[in-house]
PDB file of N, CA, C and O in Angstrom:
ATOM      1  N   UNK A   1      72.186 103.832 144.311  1.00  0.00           N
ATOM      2  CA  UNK A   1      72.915 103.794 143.069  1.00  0.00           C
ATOM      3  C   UNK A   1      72.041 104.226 141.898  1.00  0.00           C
ATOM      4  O   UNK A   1      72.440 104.427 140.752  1.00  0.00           O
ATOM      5  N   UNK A   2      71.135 104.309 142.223  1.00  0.00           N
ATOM      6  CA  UNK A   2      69.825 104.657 141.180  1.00  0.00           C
ATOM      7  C   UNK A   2      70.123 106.190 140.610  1.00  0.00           C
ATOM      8  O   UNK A   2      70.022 106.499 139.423  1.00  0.00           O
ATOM      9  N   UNK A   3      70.471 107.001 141.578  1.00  0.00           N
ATOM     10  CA  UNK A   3      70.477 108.384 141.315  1.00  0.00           C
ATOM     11  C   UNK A   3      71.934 109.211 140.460  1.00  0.00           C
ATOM     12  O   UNK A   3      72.157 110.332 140.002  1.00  0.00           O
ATOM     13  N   UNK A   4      72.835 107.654 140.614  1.00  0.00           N
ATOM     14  CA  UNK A   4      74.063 108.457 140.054  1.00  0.00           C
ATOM     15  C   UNK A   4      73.813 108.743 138.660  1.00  0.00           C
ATOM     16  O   UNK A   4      73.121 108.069 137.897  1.00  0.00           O
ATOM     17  N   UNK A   5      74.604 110.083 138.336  1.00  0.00           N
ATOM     18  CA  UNK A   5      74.733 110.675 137.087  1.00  0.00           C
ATOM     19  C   UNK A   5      75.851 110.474 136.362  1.00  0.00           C
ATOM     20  O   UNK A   5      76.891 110.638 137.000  1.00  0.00           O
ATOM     21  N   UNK A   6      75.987 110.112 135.016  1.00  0.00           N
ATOM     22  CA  UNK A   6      77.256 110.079 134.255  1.00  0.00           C
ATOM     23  C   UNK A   6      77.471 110.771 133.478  1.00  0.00           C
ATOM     24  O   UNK A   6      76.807 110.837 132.444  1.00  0.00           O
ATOM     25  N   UNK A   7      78.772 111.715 133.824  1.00  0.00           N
ATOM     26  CA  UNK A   7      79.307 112.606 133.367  1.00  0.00           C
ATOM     27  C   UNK A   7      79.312 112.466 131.364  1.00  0.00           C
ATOM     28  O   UNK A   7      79.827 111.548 130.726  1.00  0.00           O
ATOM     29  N   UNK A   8      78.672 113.521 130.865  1.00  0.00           N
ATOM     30  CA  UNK A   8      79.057 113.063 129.502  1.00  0.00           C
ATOM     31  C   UNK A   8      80.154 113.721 129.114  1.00  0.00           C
ATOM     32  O   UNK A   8      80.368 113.987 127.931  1.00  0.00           O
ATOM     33  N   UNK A   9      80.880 114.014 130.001  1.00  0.00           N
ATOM     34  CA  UNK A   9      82.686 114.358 129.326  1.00  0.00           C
ATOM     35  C   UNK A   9      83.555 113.685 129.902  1.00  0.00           C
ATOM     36  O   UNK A   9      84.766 113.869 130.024  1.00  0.00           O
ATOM     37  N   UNK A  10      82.421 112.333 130.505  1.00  0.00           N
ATOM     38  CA  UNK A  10      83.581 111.068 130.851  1.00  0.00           C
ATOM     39  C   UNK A  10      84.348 110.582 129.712  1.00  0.00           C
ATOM     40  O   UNK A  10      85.569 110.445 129.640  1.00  0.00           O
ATOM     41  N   UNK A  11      83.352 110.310 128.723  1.00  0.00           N
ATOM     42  CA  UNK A  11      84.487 109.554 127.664  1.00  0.00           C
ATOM     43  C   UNK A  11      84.514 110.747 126.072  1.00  0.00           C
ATOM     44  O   UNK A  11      84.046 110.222 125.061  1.00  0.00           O
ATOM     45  N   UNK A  12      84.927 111.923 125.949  1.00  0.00           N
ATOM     46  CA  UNK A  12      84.975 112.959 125.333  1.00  0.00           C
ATOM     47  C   UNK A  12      86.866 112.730 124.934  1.00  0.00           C
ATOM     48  O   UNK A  12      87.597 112.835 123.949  1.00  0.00           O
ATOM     49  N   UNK A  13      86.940 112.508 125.830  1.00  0.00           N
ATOM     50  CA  UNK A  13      88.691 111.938 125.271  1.00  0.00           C
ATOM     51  C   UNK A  13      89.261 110.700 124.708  1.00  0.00           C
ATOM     52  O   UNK A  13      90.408 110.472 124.325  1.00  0.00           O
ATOM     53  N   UNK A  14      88.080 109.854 124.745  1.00  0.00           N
ATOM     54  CA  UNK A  14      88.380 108.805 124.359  1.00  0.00           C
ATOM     55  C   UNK A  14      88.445 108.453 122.135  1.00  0.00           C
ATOM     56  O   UNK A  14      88.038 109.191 121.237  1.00  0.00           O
ATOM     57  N   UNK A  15      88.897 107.529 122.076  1.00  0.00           N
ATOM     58  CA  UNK A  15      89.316 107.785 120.593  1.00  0.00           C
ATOM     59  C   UNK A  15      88.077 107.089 119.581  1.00  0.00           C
ATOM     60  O   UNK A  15      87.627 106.075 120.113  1.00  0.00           O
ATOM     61  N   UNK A  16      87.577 107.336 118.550  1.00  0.00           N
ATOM     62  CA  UNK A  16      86.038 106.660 118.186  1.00  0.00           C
ATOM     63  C   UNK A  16      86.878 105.446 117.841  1.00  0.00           C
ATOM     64  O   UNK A  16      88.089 105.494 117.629  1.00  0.00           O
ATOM     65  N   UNK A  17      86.283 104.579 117.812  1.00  0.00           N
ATOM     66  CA  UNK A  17      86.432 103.111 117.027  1.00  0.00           C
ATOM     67  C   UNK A  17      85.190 102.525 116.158  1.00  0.00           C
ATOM     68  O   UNK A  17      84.024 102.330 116.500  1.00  0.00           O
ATOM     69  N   UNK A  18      85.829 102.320 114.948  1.00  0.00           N
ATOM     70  CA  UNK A  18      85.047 101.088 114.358  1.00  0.00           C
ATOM     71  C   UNK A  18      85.229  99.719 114.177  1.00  0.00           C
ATOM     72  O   UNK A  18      86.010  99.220 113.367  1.00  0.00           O
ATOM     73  N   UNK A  19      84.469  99.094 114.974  1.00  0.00           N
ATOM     74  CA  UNK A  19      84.904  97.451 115.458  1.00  0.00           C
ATOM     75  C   UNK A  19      86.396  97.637 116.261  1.00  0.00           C
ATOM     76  O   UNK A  19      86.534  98.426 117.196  1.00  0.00           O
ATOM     77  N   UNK A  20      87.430  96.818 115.760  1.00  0.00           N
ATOM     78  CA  UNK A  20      88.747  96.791 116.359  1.00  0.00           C
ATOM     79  C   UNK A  20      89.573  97.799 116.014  1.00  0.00           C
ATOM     80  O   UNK A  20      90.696  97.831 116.517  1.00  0.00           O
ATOM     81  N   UNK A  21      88.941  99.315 114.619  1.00  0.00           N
ATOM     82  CA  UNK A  21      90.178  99.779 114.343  1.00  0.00           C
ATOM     83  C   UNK A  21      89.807 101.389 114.814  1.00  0.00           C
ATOM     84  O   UNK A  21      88.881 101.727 115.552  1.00  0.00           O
ATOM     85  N   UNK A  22      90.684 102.152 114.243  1.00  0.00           N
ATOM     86  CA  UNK A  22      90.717 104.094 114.730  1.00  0.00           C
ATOM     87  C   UNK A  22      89.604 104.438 113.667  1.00  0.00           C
ATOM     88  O   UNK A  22      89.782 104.101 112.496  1.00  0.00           O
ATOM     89  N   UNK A  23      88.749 104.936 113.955  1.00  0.00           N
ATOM     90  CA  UNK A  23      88.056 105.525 113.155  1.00  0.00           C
ATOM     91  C   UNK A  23      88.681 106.819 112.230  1.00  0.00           C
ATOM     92  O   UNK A  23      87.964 107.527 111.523  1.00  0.00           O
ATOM     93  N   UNK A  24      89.931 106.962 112.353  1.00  0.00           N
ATOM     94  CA  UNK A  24      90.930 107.580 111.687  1.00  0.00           C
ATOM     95  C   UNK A  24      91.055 107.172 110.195  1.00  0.00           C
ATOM     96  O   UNK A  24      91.262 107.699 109.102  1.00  0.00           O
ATOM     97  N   UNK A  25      90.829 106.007 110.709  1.00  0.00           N
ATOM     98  CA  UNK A  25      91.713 105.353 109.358  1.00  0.00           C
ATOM     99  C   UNK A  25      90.990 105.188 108.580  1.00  0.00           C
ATOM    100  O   UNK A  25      91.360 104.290 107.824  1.00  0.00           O
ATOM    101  N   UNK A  26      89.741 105.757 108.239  1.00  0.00           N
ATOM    102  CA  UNK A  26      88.949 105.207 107.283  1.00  0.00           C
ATOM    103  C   UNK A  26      88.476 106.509 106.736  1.00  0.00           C
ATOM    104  O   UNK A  26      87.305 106.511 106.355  1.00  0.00           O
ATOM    105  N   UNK A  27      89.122 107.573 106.624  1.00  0.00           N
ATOM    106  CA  UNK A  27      89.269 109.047 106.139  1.00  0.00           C
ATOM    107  C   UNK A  27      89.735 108.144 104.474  1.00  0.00           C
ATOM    108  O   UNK A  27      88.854 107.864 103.661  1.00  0.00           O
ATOM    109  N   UNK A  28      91.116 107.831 104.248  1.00  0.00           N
ATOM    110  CA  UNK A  28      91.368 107.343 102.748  1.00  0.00           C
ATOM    111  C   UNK A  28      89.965 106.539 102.494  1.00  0.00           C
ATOM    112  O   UNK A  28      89.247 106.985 101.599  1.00  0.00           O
ATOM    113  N   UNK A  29      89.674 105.782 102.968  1.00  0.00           N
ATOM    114  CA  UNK A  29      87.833 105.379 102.349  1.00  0.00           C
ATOM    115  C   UNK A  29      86.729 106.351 101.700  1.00  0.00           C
ATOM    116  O   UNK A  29      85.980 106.308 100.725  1.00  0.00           O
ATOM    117  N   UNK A  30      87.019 107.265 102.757  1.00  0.00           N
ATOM    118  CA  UNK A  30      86.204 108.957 102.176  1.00  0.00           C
ATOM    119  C   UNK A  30      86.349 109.127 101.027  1.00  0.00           C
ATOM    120  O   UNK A  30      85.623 108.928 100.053  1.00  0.00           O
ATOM    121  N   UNK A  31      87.883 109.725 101.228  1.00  0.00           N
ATOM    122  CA  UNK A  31      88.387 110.058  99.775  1.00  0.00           C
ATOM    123  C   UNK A  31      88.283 108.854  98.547  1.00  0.00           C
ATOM    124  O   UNK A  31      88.170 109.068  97.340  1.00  0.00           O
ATOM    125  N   UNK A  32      88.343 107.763  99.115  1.00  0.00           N
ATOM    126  CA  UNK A  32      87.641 106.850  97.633  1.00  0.00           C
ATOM    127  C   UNK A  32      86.804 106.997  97.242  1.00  0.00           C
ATOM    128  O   UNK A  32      86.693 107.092  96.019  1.00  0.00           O
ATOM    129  N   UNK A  33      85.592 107.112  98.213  1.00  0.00           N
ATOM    130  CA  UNK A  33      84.363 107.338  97.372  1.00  0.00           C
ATOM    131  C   UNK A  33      84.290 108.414  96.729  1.00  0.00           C
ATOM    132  O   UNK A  33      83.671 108.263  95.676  1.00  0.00           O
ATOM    133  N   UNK A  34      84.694 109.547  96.925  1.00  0.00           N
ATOM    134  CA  UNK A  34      84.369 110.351  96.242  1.00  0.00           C
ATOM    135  C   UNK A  34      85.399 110.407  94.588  1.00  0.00           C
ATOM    136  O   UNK A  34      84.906 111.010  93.634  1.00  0.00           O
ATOM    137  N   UNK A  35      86.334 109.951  94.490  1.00  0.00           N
ATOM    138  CA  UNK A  35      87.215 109.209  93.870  1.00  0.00           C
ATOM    139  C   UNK A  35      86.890 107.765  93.276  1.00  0.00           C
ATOM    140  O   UNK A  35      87.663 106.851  93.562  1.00  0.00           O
ATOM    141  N   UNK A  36      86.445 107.664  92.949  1.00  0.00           N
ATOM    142  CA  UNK A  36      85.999 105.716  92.583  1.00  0.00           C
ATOM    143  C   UNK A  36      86.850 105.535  91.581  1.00  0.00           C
ATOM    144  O   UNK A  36      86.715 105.882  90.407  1.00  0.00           O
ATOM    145  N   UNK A  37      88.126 104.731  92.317  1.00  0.00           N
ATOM    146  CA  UNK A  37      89.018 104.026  91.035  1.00  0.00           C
ATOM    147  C   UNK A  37      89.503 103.139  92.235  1.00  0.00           C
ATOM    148  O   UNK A  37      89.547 103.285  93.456  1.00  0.00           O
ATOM    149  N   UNK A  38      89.888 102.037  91.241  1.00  0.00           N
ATOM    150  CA  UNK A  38      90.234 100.870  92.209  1.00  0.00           C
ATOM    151  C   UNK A  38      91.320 100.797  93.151  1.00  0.00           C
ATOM    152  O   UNK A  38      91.440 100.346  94.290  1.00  0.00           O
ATOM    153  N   UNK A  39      92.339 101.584  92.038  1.00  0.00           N
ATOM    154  CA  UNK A  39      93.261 102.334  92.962  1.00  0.00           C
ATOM    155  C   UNK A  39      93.552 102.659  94.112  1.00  0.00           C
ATOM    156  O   UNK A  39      94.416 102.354  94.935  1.00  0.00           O
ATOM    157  N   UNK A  40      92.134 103.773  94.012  1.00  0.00           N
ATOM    158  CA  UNK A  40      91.876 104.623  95.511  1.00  0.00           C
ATOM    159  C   UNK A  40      91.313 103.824  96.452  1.00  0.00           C
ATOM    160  O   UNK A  40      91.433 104.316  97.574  1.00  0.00           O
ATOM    161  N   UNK A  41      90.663 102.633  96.430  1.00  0.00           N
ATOM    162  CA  UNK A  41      89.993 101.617  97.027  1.00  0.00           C
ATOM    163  C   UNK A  41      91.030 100.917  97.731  1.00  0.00           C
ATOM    164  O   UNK A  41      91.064 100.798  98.956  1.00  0.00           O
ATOM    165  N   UNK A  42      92.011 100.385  96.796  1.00  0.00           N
ATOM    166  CA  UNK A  42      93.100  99.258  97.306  1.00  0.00           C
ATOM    167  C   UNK A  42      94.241 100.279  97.959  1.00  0.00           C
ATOM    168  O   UNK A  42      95.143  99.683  98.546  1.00  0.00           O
ATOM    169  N   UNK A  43      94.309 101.350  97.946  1.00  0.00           N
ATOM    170  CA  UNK A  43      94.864 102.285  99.024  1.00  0.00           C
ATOM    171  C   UNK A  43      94.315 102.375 100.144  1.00  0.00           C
ATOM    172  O   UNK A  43      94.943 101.982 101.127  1.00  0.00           O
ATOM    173  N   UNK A  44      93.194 102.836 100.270  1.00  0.00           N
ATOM    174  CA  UNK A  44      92.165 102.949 101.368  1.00  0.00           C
ATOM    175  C   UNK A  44      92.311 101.687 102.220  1.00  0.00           C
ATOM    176  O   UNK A  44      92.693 101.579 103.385  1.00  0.00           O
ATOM    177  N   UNK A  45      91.904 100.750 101.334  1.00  0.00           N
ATOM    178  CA  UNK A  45      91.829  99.100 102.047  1.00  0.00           C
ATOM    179  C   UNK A  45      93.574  98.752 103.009  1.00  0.00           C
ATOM    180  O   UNK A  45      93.718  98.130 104.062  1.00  0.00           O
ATOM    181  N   UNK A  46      94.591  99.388 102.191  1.00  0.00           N
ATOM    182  CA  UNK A  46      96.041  99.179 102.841  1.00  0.00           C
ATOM    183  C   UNK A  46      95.855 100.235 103.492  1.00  0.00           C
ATOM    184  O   UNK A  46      96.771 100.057 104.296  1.00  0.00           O
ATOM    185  N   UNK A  47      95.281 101.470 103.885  1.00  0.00           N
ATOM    186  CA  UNK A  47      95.725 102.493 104.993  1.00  0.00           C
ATOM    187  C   UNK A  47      94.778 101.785 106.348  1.00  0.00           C
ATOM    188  O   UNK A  47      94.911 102.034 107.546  1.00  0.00           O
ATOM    189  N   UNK A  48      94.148 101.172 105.919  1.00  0.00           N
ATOM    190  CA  UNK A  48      92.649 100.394 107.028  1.00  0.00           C
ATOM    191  C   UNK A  48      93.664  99.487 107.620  1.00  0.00           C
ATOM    192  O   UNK A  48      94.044  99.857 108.730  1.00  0.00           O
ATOM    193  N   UNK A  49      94.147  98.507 107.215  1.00  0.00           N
ATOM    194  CA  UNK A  49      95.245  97.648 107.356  1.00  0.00           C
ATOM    195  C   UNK A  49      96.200  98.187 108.128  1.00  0.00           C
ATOM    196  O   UNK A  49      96.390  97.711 109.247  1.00  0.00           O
ATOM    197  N   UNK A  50      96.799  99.040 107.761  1.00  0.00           N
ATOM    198  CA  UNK A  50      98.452  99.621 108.537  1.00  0.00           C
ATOM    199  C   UNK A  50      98.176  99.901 109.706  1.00  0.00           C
ATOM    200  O   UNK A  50      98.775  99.387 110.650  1.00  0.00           O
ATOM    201  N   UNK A  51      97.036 100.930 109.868  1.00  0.00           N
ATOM    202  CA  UNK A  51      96.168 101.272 110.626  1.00  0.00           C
ATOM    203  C   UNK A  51      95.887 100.230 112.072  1.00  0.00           C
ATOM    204  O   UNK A  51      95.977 100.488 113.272  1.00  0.00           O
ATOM    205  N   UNK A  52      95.604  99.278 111.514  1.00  0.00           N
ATOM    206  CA  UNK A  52      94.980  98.118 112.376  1.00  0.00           C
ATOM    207  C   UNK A  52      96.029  97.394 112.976  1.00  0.00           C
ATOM    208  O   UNK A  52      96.078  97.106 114.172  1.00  0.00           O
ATOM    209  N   UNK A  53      97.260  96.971 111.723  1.00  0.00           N
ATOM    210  CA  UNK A  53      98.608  96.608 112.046  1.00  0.00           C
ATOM    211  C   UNK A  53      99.709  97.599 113.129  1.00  0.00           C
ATOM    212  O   UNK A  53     100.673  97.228 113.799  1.00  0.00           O
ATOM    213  N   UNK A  54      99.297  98.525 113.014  1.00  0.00           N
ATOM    214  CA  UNK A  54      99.904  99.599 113.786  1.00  0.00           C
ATOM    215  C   UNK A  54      99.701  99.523 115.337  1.00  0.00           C
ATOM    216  O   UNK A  54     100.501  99.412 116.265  1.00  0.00           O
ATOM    217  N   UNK A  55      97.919  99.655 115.258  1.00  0.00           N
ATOM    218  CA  UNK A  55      97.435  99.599 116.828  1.00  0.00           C
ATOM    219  C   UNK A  55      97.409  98.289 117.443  1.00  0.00           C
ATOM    220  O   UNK A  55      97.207  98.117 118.645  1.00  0.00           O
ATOM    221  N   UNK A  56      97.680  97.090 116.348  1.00  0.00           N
ATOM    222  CA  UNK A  56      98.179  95.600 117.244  1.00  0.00           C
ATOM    223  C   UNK A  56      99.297  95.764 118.092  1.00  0.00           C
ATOM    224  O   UNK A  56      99.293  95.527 119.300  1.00  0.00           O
ATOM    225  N   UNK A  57     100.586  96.318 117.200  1.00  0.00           N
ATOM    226  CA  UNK A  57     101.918  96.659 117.729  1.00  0.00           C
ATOM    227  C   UNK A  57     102.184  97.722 119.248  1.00  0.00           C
ATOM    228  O   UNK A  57     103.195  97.949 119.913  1.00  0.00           O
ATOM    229  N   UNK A  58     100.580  98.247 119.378  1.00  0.00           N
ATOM    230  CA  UNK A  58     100.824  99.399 120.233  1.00  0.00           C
ATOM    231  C   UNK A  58     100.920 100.778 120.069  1.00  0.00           C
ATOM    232  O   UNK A  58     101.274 101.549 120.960  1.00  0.00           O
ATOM    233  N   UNK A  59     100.482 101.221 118.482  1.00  0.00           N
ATOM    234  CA  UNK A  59     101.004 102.413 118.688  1.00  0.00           C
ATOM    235  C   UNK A  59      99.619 103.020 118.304  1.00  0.00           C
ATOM    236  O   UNK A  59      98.568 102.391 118.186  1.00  0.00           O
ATOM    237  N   UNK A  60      99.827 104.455 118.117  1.00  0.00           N
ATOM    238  CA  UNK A  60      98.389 105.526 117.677  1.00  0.00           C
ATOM    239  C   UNK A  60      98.938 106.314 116.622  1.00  0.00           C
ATOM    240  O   UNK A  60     100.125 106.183 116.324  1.00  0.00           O
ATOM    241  N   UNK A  61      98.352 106.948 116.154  1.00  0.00           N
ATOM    242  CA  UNK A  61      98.785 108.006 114.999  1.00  0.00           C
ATOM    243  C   UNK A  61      99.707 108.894 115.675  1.00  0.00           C
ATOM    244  O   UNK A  61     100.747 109.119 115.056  1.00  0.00           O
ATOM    245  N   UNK A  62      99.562 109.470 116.843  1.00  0.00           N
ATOM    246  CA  UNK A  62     100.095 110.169 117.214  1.00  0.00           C
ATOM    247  C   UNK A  62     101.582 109.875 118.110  1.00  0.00           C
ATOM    248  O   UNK A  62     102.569 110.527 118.451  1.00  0.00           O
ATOM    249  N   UNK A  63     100.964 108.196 118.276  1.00  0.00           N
ATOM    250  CA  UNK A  63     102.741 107.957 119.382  1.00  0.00           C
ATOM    251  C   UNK A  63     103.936 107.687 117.735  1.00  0.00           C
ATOM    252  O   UNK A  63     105.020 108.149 117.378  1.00  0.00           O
ATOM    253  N   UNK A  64     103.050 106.811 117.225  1.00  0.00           N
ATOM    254  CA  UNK A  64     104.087 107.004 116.059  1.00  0.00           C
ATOM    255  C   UNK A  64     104.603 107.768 115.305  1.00  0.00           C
ATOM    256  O   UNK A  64     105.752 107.517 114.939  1.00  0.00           O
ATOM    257  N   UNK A  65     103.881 109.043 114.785  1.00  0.00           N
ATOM    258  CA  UNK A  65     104.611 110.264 114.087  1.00  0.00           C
ATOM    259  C   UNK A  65     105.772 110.715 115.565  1.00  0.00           C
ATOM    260  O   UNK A  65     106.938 111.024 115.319  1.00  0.00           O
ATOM    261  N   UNK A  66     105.388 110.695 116.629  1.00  0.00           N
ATOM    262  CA  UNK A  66     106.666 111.191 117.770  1.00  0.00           C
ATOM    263  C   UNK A  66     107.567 110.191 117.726  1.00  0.00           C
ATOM    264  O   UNK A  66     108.685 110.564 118.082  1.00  0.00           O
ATOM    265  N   UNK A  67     107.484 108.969 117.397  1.00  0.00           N
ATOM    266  CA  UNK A  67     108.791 107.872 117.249  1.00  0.00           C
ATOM    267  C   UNK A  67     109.685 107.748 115.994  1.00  0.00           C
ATOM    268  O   UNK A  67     110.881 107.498 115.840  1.00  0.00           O
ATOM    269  N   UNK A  68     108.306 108.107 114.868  1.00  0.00           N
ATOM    270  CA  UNK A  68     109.566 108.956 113.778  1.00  0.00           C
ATOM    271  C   UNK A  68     110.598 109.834 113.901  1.00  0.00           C
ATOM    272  O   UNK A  68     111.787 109.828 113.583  1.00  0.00           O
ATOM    273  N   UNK A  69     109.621 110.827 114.611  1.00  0.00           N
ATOM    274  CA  UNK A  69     110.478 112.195 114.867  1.00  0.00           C
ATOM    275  C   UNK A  69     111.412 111.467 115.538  1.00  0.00           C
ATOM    276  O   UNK A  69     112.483 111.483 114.932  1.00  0.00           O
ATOM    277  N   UNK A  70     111.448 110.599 116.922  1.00  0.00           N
ATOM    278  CA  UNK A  70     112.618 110.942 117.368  1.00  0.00           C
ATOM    279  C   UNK A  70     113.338 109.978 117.167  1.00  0.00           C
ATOM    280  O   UNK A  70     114.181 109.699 118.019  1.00  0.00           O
ATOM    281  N   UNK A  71     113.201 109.103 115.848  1.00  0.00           N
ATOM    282  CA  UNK A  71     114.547 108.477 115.324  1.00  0.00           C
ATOM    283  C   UNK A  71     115.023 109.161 114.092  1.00  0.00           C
ATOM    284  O   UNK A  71     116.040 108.735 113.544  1.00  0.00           O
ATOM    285  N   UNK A  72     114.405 110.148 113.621  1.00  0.00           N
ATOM    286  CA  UNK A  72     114.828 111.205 112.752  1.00  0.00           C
ATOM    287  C   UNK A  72     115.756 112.022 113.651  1.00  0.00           C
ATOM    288  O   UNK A  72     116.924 111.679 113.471  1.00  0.00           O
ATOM    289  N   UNK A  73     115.611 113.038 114.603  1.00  0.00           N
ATOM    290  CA  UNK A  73     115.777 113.611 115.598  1.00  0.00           C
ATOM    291  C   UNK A  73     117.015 112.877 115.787  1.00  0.00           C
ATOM    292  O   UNK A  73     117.938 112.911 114.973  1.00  0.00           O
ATOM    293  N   UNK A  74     117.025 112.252 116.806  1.00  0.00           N
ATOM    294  CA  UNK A  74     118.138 111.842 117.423  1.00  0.00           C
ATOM    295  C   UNK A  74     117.637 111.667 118.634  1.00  0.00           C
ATOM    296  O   UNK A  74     116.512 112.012 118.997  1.00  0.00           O
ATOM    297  N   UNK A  75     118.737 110.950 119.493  1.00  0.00           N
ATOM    298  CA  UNK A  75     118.667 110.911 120.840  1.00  0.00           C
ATOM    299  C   UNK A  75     118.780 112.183 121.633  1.00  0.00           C
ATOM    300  O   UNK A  75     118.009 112.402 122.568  1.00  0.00           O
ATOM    301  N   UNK A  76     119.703 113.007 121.288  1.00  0.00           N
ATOM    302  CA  UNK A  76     119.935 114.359 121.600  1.00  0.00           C
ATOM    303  C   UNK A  76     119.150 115.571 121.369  1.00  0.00           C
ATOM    304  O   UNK A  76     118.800 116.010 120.274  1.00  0.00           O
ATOM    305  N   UNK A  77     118.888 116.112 122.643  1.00  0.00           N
ATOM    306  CA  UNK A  77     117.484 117.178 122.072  1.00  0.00           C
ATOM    307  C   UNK A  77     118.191 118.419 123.103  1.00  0.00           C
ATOM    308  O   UNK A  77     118.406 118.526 124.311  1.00  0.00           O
ATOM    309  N   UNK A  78     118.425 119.332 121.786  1.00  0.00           N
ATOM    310  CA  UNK A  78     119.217 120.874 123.238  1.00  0.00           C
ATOM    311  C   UNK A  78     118.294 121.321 123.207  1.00  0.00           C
ATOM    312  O   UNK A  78     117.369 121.147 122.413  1.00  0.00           O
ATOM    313  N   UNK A  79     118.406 122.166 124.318  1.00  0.00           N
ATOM    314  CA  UNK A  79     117.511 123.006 124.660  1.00  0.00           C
ATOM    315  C   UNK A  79     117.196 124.471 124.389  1.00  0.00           C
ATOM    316  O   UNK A  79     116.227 125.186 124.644  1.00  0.00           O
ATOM    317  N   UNK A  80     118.425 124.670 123.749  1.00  0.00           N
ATOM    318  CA  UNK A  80     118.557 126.152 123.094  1.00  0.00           C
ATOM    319  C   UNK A  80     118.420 125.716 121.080  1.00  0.00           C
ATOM    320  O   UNK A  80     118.643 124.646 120.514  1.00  0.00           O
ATOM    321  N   UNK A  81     118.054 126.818 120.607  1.00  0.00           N
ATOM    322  CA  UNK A  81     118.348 126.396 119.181  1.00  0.00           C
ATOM    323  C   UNK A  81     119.215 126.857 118.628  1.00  0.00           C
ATOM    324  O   UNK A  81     119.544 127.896 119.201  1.00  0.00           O
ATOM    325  N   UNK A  82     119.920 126.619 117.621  1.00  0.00           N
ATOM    326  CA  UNK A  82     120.868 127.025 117.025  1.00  0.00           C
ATOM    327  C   UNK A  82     121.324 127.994 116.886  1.00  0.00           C
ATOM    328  O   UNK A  82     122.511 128.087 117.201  1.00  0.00           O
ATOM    329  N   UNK A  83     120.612 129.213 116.340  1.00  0.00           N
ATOM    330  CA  UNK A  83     120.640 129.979 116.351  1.00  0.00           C
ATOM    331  C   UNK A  83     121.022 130.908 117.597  1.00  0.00           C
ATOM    332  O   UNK A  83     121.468 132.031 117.362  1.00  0.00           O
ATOM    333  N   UNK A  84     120.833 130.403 119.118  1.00  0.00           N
ATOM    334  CA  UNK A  84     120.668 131.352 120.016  1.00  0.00           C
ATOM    335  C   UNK A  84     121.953 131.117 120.458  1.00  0.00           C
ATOM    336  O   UNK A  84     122.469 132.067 121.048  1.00  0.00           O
ATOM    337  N   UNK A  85     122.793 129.840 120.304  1.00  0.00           N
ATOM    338  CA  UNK A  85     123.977 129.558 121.122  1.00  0.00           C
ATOM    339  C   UNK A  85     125.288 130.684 120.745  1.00  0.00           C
ATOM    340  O   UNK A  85     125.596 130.979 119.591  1.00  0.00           O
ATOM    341  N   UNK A  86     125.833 131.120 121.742  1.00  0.00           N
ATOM    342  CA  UNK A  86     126.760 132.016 121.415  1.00  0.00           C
ATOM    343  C   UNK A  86     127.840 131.073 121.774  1.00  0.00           C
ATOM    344  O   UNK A  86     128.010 130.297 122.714  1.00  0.00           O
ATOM    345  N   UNK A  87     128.967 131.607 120.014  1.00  0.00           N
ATOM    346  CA  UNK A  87     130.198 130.325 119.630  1.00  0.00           C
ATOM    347  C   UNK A  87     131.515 131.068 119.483  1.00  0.00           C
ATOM    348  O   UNK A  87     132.303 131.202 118.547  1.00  0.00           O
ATOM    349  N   UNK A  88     131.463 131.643 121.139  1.00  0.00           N
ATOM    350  CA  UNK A  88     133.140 132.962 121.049  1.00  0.00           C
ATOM    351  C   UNK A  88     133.545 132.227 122.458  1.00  0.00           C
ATOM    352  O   UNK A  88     134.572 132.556 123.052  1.00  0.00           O
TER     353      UNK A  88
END
């Protein structure tokens, strides 16, 4: 077992974290600092939050913008677009 090697594009897919949250979410923090108003702080601090509240519930940035979409969307998804359906 001494000799095994670990792949370093074992965890290349995996998502960064800081402590419990997406290291996503702390992009509005960026932009505060470079921004310093309290404002931009107590935004930052609620996007850190939603963020954290979000991935308790189960979701990622990315499953949730697709659960918007598809309660925006609808249940119904054709397969042709509008445009292509011929209506004679």
């Amino acid at each position: 077992m001494k000799n095994m090697r670990r792949s370093i594009w074992r965890d290349a897919a995996l998502i960064p974290r800081v402590g419990p949250v997406d290291a996503r979410a702390f992009f509005p923090l960026l932009g505060a600092l470079f921004y310093p108003r309290k404002w931009s702080f107590a935004l930052a601090v609620l996007a850190i939050v939603g963020f954290f509240i979000m991935e308790k519930r189960g979701y990622t940035l990315p499953v949730l913008l697709r659960a918007i979409r598809h309660k925006l969307r609808g249940a119904v998804v054709h397969a042709r677009a509008w445009w292509h359906h011929r209506r004679y």
